[in-house]
C-alpha positions as CSV (number, residue, x, y, z in Angstrom):
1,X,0.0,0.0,0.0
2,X,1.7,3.4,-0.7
3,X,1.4,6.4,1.3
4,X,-1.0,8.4,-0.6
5,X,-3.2,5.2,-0.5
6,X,-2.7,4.6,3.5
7,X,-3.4,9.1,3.9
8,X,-6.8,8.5,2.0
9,X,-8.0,5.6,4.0
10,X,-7.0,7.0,6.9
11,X,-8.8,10.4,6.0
12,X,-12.3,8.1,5.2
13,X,-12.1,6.5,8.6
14,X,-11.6,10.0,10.1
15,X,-14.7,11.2,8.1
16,X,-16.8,8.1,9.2
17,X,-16.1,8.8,12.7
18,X,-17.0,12.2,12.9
19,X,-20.4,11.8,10.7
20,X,-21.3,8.4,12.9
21,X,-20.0,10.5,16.6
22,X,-22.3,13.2,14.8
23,X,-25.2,11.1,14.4
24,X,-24.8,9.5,18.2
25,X,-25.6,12.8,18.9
26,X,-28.6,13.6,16.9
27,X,-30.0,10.0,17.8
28,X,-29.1,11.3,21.6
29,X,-31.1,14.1,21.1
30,X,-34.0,12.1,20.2
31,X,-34.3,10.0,23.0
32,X,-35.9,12.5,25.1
33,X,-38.1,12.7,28.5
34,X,-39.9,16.2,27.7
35,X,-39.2,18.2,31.2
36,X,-39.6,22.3,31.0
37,X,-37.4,24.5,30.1
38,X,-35.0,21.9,29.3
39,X,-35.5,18.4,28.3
40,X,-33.7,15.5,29.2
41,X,-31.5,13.5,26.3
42,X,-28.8,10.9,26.2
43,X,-27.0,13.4,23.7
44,X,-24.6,14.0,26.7
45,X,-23.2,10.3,26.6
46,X,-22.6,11.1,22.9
47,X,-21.0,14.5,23.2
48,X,-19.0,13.2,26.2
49,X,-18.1,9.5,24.4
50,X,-17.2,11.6,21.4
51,X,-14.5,14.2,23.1
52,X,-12.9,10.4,24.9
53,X,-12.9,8.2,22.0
54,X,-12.3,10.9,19.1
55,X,-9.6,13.4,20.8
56,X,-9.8,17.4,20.4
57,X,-10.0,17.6,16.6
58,X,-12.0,15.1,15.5
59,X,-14.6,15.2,18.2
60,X,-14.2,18.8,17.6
61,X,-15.5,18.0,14.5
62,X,-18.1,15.7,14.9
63,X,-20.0,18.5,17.4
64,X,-18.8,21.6,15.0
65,X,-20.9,19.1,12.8
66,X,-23.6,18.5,14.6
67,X,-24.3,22.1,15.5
68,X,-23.9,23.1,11.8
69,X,-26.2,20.8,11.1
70,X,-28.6,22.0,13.5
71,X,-27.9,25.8,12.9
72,X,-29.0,25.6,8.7
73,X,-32.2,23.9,10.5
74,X,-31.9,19.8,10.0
75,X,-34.3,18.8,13.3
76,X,-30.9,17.5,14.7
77,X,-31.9,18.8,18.2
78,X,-34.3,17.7,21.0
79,X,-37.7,17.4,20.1
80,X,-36.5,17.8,16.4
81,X,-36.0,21.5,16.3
82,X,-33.3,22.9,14.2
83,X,-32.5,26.6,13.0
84,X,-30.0,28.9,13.9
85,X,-32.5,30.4,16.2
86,X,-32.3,27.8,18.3
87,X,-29.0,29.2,19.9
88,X,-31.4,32.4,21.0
89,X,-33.5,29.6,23.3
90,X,-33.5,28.6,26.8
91,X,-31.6,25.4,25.6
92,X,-29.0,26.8,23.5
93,X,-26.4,27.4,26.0
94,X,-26.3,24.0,26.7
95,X,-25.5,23.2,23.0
96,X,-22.5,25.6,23.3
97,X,-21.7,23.8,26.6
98,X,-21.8,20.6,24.9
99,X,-19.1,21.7,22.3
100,X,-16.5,23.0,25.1
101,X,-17.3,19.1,27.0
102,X,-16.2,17.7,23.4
103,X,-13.0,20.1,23.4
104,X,-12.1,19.5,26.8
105,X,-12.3,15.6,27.2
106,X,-10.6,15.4,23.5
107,X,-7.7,17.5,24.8
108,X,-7.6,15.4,28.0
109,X,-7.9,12.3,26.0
110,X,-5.0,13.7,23.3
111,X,-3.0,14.0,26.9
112,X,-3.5,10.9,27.8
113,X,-5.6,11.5,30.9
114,X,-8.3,9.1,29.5
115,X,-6.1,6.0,28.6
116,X,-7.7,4.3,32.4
117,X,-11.9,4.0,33.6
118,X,-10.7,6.1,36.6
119,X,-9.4,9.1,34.4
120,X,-12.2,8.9,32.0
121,X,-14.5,9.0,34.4
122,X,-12.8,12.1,35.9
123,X,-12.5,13.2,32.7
124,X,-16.2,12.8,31.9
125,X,-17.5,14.1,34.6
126,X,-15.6,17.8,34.5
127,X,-16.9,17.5,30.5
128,X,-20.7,17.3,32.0
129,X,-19.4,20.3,34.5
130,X,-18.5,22.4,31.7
131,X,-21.9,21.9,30.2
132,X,-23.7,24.0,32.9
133,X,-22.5,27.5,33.3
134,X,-23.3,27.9,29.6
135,X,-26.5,26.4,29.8
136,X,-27.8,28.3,33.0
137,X,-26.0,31.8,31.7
138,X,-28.8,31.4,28.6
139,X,-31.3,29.8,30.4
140,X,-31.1,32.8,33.0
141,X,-30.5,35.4,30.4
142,X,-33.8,34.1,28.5
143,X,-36.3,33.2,30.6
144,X,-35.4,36.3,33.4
145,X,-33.1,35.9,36.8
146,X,-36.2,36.2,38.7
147,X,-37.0,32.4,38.2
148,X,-35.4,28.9,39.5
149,X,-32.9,29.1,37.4
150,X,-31.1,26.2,39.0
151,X,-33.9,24.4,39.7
152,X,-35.2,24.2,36.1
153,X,-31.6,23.8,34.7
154,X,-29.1,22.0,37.1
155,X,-30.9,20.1,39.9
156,X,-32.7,17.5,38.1
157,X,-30.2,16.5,35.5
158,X,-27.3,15.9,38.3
159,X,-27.6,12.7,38.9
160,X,-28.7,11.1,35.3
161,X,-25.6,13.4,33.9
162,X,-23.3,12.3,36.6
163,X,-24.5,8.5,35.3
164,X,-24.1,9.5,31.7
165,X,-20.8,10.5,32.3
166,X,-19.6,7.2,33.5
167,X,-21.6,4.8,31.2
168,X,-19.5,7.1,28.2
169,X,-16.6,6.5,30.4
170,X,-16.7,2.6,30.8
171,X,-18.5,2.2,27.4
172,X,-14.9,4.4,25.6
173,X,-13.0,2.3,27.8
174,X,-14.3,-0.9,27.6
175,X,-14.7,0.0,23.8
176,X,-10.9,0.7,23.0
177,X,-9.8,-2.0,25.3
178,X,-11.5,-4.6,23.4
179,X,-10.5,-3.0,20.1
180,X,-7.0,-3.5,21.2
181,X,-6.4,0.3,21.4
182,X,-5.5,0.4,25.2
183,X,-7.5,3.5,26.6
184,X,-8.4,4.9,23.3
């Protein structure tokens, strides 16, 4: 196989795994218990599996994707919305949030920091940290500071995000181990 044959297959695997991380996202989204203002998905498990197992610039990519996708108005998000205006909503800060979760566990994973279940579950679980202060900044900023703010947008998504977080931990771990691919 010559190198310009080896670059090209590597660059279709690279596209398949951002368009298939993308679409773990978008079928995330779609599993949905409708709660108000902000309903809950299993999109975090694929934003969060997607920074672990794809590193910063592909999973990068994949949510850059997703959110493009989303922005020129495919129903990619919950409850099949899409449009740019979504971003102007009392969900779109989490969307933001969940593209600094991919860039911060892909840069932890492209460290390392992921390659064991303990750090990818550390790992994992700052990424669903770093989903919030976006989210509640636009969920504040939208629906007035006067309301329960943290009520509506943090309290009752702790405990199924902190569980997210570690099922895309052990599933990237237990995924890359039986692959062959150590912690990757």
């Amino acid at each position: 196989m010559t190198s310009q044959t080896s670059n090209q297959t590597q660059t279709r695997w690279n596209i398949a795994a951002i368009l298939s991380a993308a679409a773990l996202m978008v079928a995330g989204s779609h599993v949905e218990i409708p709660y108000y203002p902000v309903p809950m998905t299993l999109q975090t498990v694929a934003v969060l599996g997607t920074g672990l197992a794809l590193g910063l610039r592909q999973g990068g990519a994949a949510v850059a994707t997703f959110l493009g996708a989303g922005a020129v108005g495919l129903p990619v998000f919950a409850g099949g919305k899409g449009g740019f205006e979504v971003f102007a909503r009392p969900t779109g800060g989490y969307l933001i949030g969940f593209a600094i979760a991919v860039l911060f566990c892909g840069w932890a994973r492209d460290r390392g920091w992921t390659q064991s279940l303990p750090g990818a579950s550390v790992v994992a679980l700052l990424g669903t940290a770093l989903v919030y202060p976006t989210g509640l900044l636009q969920l504040g900023a939208v629906l007035g500071w006067d309301k329960p703010i943290l009520e509506w947008g943090l309290a009752p998504f702790i405990l199924g995000d902190i569980t997210k977080a570690l099922i895309a931990a052990f599933g990237v771990t237990l995924g890359a181990r039986a692959l062959g691919l150590g912690g990757r």
